[in-house]
C-alpha positions in Angstrom: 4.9 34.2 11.6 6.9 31.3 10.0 9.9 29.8 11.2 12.9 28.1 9.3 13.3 24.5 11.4 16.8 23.2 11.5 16.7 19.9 9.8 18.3 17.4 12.8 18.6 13.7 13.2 15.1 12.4 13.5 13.6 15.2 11.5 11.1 13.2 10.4 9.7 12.2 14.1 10.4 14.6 16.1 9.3 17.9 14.0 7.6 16.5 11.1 4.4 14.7 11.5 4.0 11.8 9.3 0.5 9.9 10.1 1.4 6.4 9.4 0.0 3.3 9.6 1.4 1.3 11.9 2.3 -2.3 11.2 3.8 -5.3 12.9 6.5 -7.2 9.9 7.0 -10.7 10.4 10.2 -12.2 8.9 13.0 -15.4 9.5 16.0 -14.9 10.4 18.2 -18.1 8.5 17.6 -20.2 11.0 14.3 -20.1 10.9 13.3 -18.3 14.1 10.6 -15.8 13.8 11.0 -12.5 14.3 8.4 -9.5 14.5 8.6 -5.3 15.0 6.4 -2.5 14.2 7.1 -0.4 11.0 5.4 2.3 9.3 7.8 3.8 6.7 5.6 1.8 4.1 3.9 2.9 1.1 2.9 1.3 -2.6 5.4 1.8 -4.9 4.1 0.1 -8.3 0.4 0.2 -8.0 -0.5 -1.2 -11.1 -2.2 -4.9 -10.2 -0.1 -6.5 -13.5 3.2 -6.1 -11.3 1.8 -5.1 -7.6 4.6 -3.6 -5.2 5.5 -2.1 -2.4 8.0 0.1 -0.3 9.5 0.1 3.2 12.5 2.1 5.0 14.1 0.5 8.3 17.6 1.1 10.6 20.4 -0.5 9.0 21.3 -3.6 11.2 18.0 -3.9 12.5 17.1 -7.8 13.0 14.0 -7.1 10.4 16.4 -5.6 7.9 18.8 -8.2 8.3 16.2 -11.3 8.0 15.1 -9.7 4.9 18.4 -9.5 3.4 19.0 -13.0 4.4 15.8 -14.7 3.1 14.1 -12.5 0.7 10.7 -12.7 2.5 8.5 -11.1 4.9 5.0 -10.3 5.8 3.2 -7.0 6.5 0.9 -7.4 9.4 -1.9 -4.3 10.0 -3.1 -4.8 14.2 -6.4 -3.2 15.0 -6.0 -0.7 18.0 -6.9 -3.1 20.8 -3.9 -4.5 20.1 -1.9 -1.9 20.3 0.0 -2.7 23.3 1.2 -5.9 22.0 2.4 -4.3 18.6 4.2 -1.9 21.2 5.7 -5.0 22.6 7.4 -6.2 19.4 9.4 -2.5 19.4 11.2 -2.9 22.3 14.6 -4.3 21.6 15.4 -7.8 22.4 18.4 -9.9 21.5 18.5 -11.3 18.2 17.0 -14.9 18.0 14.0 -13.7 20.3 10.5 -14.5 19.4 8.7 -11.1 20.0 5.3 -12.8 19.5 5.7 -15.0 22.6 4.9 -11.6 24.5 2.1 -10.8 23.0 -1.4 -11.7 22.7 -0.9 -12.6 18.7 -1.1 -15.4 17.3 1.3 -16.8 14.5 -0.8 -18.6 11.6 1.0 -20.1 8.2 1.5 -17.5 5.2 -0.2 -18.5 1.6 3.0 -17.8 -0.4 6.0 -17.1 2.3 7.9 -18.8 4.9 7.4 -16.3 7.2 4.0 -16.1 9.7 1.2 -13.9 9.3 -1.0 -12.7 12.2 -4.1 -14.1 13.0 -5.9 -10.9 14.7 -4.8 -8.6 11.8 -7.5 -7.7 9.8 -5.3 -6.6 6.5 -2.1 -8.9 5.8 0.5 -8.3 2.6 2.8 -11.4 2.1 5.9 -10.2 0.4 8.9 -11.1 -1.8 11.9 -9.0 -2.0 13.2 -7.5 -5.4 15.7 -4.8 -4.5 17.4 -3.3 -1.3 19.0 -0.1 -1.2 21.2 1.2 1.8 21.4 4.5 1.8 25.1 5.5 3.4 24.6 6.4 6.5 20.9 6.3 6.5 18.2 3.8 6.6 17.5 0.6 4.3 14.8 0.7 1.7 13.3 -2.4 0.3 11.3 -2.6 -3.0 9.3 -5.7 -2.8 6.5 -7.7 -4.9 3.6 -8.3 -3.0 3.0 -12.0 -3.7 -0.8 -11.8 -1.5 -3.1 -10.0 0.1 -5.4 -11.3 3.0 -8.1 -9.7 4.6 -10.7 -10.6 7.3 -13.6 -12.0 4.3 -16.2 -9.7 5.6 -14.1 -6.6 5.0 -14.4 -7.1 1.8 -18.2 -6.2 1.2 -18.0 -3.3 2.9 -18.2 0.3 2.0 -15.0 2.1 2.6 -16.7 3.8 5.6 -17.4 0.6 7.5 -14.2 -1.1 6.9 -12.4 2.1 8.4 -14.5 1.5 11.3 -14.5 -2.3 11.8 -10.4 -2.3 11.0 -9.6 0.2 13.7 -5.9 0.4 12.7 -3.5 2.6 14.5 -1.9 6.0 12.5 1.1 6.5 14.7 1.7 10.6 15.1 5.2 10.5 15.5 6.9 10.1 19.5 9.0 12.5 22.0 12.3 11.2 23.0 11.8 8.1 20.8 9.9 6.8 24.4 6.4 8.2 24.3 4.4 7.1 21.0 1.2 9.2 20.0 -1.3 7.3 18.2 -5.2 8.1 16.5 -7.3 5.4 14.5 -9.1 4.8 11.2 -12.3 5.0 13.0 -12.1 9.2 13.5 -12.3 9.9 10.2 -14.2 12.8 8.7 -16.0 12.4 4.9 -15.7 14.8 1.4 -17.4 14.3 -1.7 -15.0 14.9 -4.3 -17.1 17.3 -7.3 -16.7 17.5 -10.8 -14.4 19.8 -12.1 -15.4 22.8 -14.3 -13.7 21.5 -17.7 -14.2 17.5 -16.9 -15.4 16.0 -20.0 -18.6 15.1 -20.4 -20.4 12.2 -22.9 -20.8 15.1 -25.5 -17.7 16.3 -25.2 -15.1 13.9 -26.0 -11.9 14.9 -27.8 -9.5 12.8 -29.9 -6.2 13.0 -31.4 -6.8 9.5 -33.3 -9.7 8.2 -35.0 -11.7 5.5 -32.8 -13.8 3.0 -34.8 -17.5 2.5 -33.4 -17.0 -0.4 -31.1 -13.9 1.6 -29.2 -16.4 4.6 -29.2 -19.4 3.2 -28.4 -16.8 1.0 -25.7 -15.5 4.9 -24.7 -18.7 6.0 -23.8 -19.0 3.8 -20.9 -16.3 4.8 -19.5 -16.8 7.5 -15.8 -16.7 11.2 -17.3 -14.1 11.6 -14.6 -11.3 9.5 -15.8 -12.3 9.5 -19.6 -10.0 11.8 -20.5 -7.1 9.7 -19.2 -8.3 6.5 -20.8 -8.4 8.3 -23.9 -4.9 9.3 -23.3 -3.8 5.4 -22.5 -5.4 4.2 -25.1 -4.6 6.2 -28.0 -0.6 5.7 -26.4 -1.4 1.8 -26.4 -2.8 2.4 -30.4 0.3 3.7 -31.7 2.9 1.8 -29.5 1.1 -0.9 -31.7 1.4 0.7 -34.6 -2.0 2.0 -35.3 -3.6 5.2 -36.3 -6.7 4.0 -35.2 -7.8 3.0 -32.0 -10.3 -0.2 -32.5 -12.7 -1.8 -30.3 -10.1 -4.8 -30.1 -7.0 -2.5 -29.5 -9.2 -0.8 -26.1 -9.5 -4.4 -25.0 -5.9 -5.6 -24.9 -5.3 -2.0 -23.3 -7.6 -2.5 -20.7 -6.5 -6.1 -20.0 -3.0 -4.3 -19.7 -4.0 -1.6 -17.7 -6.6 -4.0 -15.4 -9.3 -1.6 -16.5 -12.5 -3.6 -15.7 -16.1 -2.6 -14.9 -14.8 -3.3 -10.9 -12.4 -0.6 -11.0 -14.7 1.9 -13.3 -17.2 1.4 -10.3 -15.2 3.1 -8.1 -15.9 6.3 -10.4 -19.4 5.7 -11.1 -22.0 8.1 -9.6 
C-alpha cells in the first residue's frame, strides 16, 4: 500500500534517496586561502562539447558558496573510496580561513586553467569558471558554470567503461540519518544491460526524409549508427534550412557535424 510522505526540511536526504557522486570542491576565498568540502548536488547542465557546462546547488553562506561568489572559480575534485574518510574530513565545519586539506591525506597540486588547487589522488578532476549564480530565497545556491578542463588519471582513458568504474572506485553517497551518519556504495558494484534495438529503429534501408539529400550527404548518412540516424536526420535537415536550404548537401552535414561535434569518436559509442 502507498503512502503520501509529507514533504519536510531535508526532503531530499532524509526520505528521498538521491545516489550521488560524492566530490570534494576546491575554491579561494579572496585572500587566497584554500578552502575544500564535499558536494554532490552536481550534474551537467549544457552537455554539448561547443559550450561544456555544469551545475551545482550548496547552503547559502557556506564558505564554498561564498569563495565562489567572490572569485568566480573552483574545481570539482572526484576521491576514490579509500579516501573516503578524508573527503569526510573536509564536511566537518571549521572556521572560515581553515585549510581543510591540512587534515587530510590529499594533496594540493596546481590547476591547468584556475587559481584554485586540484587533488592529486582524484582520479577525475573538472576545473571550472563561474557564469551565473542563483539564490533561491530561502533555499540553497545554484551555480551554472563553464567547465574550462577536464583531468583524468591518463590510463583511465583507454579503458572500457567497465574498467574505469572499477579502477575509479568513487563513492555514491545514499543520503544520511540525522545529518551525522553518511551511507555510502561505489562505482565498482555495478551490474551490466545491453541496451536492444527498438522495434521501429531505422535501419540502412529504411531511411526517411522530409528534404532532399544530395549523394555525398547520403552516401555520408549511411554511415551514420542505425540508432541515432533518425536524430541526425532531424539535426541536420534543421541545420539545412536554418541555412536556407532545401537541400541538405554533403558540405551542409559537415558544418552541422562540426557544430554538433559529431565525429567518428562519438558515432563509436553507437557502433555494434
Amino acid at each position: 500500500m502507498k503512502k503520501e510522505i509529507k514533504i519536510k526540511p531535508f526532503w531530499y536526504s532524509d526520505l528521498w534517496v538521491f545516489p550521488k557522486l560524492i566530490t570534494v570542491i576546491t575554491t579561494l576565498d579572496k585572500h587566497g586561502k584554500v578552502n575544500a568540502a564535499p558536494y554532490s548536488h552536481i550534474m551537467q547542465w549544457d552537455v554539448m562539447q561547443k559550450n561544456p557546462r555544469i551545475m551545482l546547488g550548496m547552503r547559502q553562506g557556506s564558505h564554498t558558496l561564498t569563495n565562489i561568489q567572490e572569485t568566480g572559480e573552483f574545481v570539482i575534485n572526484c576521491p576514490p573510496m579509500d579516501y573516503l574518510d578524508d573527503m569526510m574530513e573536509t564536511a566537518r565545519f571549521y572556521p572560515a580561513g581553515t585549510n581543510e586539506l591540512d587534515n587530510t591525506r590529499f594533496t594540493q597540486i596546481p590547476s591547468r586553467k584556475v587559481k584554485p588547487p586540484s587533488l592529486q589522488e582524484c582520479p577525475q578532476i573538472m576545473e571550472c569558471t563561474v557564469e551565473e549564480i542563483n539564490l533561491l530565497e530561502k533555499s540553497s545556491g545554484i551555480v551554472i558554470a563553464n567547465i574550462e578542463a577536464i583531468v583524468m588519471d591518463e590510463e583511465l582513458t583507454t579503458m572500457d567503461r567497465a574498467e574505469r568504474l572499477t579502477t575509479m572506485n568513487l563513492p555514491v553517497g545514499l543520503g544520511d540519518h540525522q545529518r551525522k551518519f553518511y551511507y555510502h556504495t561505489s562505482t565498482s558494484d555495478y551490474t551490466m544491460h545491453e541496451l536492444k534495438d527498438a522495434p521501429d529503429s531505422i535501419q540502412a534501408a529504411d531511411v526517411r526524409t522530409n528534404l532532399d539529400w544530395d549523394e555525398g550527404a547520403m552516401k555520408a548518412l549511411m554511415g551514420i549508427p542505425a540508432p541515432v540516424r533518425k536524430l541526425v536526420i532531424k539535426e541536420a535537415e534543421d541545420y539545412s534550412e536554418e541555412q536556407g536550404s532545401q537541400i541538405v548537401t554533403l558540405d551542409l552535414f559537415i558544418a552541422m557535424g562540426e557544430e554538433f561535434g559529431i565525429d567518428d569518436e562519438l558515432l563509436d559509442r553507437f557502433r555494434v
